[in-house]
N, C-alpha and C positions, 0 to 999 in steps of 0.2 A: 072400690073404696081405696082412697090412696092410704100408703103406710107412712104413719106420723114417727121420723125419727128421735130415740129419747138420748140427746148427748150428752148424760150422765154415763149412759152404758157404755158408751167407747174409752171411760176411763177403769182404774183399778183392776186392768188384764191384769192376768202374766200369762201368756204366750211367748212358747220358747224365742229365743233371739237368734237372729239367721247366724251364720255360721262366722266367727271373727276369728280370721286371724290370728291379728296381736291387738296390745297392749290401742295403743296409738287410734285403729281402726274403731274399738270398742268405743273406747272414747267419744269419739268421732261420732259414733251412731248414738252417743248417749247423750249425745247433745241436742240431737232431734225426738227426745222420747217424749212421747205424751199416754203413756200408760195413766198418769194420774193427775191432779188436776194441780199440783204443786210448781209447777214450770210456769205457770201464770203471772205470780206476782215473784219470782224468786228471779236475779239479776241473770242469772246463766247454771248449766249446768256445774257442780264442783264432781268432776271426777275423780280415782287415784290416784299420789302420784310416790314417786321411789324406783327402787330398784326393780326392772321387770324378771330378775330371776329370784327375786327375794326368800330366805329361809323360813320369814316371820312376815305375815302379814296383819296391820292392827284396821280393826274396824271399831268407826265411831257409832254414834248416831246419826248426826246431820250435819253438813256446814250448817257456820255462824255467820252474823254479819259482816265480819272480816274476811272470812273464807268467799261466803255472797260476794262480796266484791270484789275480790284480790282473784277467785276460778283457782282457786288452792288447799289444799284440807289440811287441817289441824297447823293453821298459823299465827290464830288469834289467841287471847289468854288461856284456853285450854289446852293447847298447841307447846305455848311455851311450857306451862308445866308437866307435859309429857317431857318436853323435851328437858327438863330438870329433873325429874322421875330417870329414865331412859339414862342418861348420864350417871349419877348413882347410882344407878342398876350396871353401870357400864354395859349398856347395851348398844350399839354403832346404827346411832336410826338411818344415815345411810345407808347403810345394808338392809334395811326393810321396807316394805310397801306400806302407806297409809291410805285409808279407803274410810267409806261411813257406807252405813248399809242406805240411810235415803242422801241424795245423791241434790235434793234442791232444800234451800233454806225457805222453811216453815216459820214462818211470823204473825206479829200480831204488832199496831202500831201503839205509842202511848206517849203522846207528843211528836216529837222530835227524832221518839227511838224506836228501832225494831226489836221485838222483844222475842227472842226465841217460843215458840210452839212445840208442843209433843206432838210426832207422829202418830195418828192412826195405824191400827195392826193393817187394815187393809191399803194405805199407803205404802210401807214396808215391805206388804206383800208383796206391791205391783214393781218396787225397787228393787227385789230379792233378785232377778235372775241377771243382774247386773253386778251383783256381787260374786254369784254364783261362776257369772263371764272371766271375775278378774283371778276368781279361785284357780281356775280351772286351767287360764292361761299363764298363772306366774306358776302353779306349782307349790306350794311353798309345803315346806317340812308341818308349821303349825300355824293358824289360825287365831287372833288373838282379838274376842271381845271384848269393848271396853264400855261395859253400861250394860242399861237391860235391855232398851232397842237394839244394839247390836248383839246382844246375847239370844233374842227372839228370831233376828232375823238370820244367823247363824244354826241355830235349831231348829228353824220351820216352824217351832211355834214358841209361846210366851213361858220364859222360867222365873223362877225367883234368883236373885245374884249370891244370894246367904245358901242357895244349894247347891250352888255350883262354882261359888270361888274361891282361886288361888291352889287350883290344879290341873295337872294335866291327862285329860282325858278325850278318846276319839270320840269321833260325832260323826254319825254314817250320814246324817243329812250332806254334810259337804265332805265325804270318806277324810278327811284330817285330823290331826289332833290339835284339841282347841283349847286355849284357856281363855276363863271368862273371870273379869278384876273389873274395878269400878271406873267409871267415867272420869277423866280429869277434873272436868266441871263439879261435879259433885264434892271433889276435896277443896275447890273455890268457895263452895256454896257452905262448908260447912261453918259452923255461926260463931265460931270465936278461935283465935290464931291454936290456943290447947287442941280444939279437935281437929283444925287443918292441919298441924304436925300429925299429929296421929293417924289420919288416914291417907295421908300422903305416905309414912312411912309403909305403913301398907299396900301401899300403892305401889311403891319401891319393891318390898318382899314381895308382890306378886312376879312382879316386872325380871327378879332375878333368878325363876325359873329358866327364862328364855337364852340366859347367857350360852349355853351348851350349842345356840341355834344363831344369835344374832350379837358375839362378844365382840 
């Protein structure tokens, strides 16, 4: 009897990743990954990019549709408002690494537009040892989650953001010390200019922990 293969099952590994280098090579292998079925409809892989001895490394969620097309993370509106965050944090993002724990833009269409997608835990999964790659090759003093996808995928498993942010604490899943603060997008998304001050400002106070690592 012949065996009927099920190609569902060759997605959602994680299977350790052969042995890289640098920065550059990861990359490179990250752009032929098919752990998970996300690579399909997404333009190319978005890898990280910055400084490769970085003190601070910020993980998102996912590229956006800007990112999707530009092979860049954190350039589109959530992009800029980090980077207006990070500046009144006087934080030098040059001097840090920017990454997103899934690594292909997740969509849904609605006319015209691509509309962002939440990852799946088990998508995240199969993205984890690619974060785990960039962890391990930059080094960096601390780890910096921004959301709860990248706060899950940073822990190994799913936390709530109200238990764990806007401090500094280690995390033996990746031996670093990590702080977890809210996604940029989310202080876009908040529903009237009063709340988007106010958690942006927050956003800021979390942001100025890290001066001591990336001023």
């Amino acid at each position: 009897m012949g065996t009927v293969r099920d190609e569902k099952s060759s997605y959602l590994k994680s299977e350790a990743l052969p042995p890289l280098a640098n920065l550059k090579e990861a990359e490179l292998s990250a752009h032929k990954c098919r752990r998970c079925p996300l690579w399909e409809r997404a333009t190319q892989t978005v890898f990280g990019a910055g400084d490769s001895h970085a003190r601070v490394v910020f993980v998102g969620e996912q590229p956006g549709d800007v990112e999707d097309r530009t092979g860049l993370p954190f350039v589109g509106p959530a992009g800029r408002l980090l980077d207006r965050a990070l500046n009144q944090a006087q934080i030098n993002r040059d001097l840090c690494y920017v990454t997103n724990a899934v690594k292909h833009f997740k969509w849904e269409s609605l006319g015209q537009r691509r509309l962002h997608k939440k990852p799946t835990s088990r998508e995240i999964q199969a993205c984890r040892p690619w974060l785990q790659a960039e962890i391990e090759l930059i080094q960096p003093e601390v780890v910096v989650g921004l959301g709860a996808t990248a706060a899950a995928s940073i822990f190994g498993v799913p936390v709530r953001i109200s238990d764990v942010r806007g401090k500094l604490t280690h995390v033996e899943s990746v031996g670093k010390t990590c702080l977890i603060t809210a996604h940029p997008s989310s202080v876009l998304r908040a529903p009237d200019p009063d709340a988007q001050r106010t958690e942006f400002n927050r956003l800021v106070k979390d942001l100025t922990l890290l001066r001591a690592f990336a001023g």
